[in-house]
Residue, then its C-alpha position, 0 to 999 in steps of 0.5 A: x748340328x742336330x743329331x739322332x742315334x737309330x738302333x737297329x735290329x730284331x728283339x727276336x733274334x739274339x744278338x739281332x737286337x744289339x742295336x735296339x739294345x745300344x739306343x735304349x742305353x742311350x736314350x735316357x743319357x743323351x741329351x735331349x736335343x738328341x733323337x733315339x730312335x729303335x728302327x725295329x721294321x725296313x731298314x729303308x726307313x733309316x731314309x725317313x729317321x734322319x731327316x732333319x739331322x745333319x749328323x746319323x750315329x746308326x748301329x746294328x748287328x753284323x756276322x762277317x765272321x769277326x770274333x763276336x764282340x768285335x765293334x767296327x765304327x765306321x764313317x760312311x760319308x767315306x765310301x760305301x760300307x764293307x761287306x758283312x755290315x748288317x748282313x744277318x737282316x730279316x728284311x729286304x734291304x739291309x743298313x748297307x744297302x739303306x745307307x747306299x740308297x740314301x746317297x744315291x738319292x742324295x738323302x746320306x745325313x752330312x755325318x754318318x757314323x755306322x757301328x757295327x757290333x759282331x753278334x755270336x748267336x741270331x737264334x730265334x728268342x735267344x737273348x743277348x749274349x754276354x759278349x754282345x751285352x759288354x759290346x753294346x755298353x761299350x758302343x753306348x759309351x763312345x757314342x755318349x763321348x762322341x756326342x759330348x765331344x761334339x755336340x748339336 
């Protein structure tokens, strides 16, 4: 099973970046048959990332109105992807609507394991906050054991 890891999210806006901040993490500590990619541009691109790979462990950032911190794993082979699931996007299409795109089209990877990471803050150059920092190590980890528990 060939596997990736896509982070996605905006650097420039707070929490936005917690994706981008989970596959940095794991970019040195997965193996390396594994693909990190940072999805910084349209989600739609998700289409294009995943090609090639039969297993997708995509996170980014959420405000459904969670506690900050809250992580939510989801499989979205299962059905579509709850609301509030990459709701904060500064893009045209969100991670939702690129994963129902890709099932539409017939192009949703085998396994796709969505994590979704509460953020507290999206202000314009804010950083990271504390919360989302200790969310995003513990995701990084579950994705590290997931992978390890099933590898490629």
């Amino acid at each position: 099973m060939t596997s990736c890891v896509i982070g996605v999210g905006n650097d420039l806006r707070g929490d936005d970046g917690a994706g981008l901040a989970v596959a940095r993490t794991l970019v040195t500590t997965v193996d390396r048959d594994v693909r990190v990619i940072e999805c910084e541009g349209e989600p739609v691109s998700l289409l294009d990332a995943w090609v090639g790979c039969s297993r997708a462990i995509v996170v980014d950032a959420t405000e459904s109105g969670a506690t900050p911190g809250t992580i939510r794993r989801i499989a979205a082979n299962a059905g579509p992807l709850p609301p509030g699931l990459g709701g904060t996007s500064t893009h045209l299409l969100g991670v939702a609507d690129a994963v129902e795109l890709a099932r539409a089209l017939g192009r949703l990877p085998e396994s796709t394991i969505v994590y979704g990471i509460e953020g507290e803050s999206f202000d314009t150059g804010a950083p990271l906050s504390e919360v989302v920092v200790a969310a995003v190590e513990r995701v990084a980890g579950a994705i590290k054991r997931e992978l390890e528990s099933d590898p490629a």
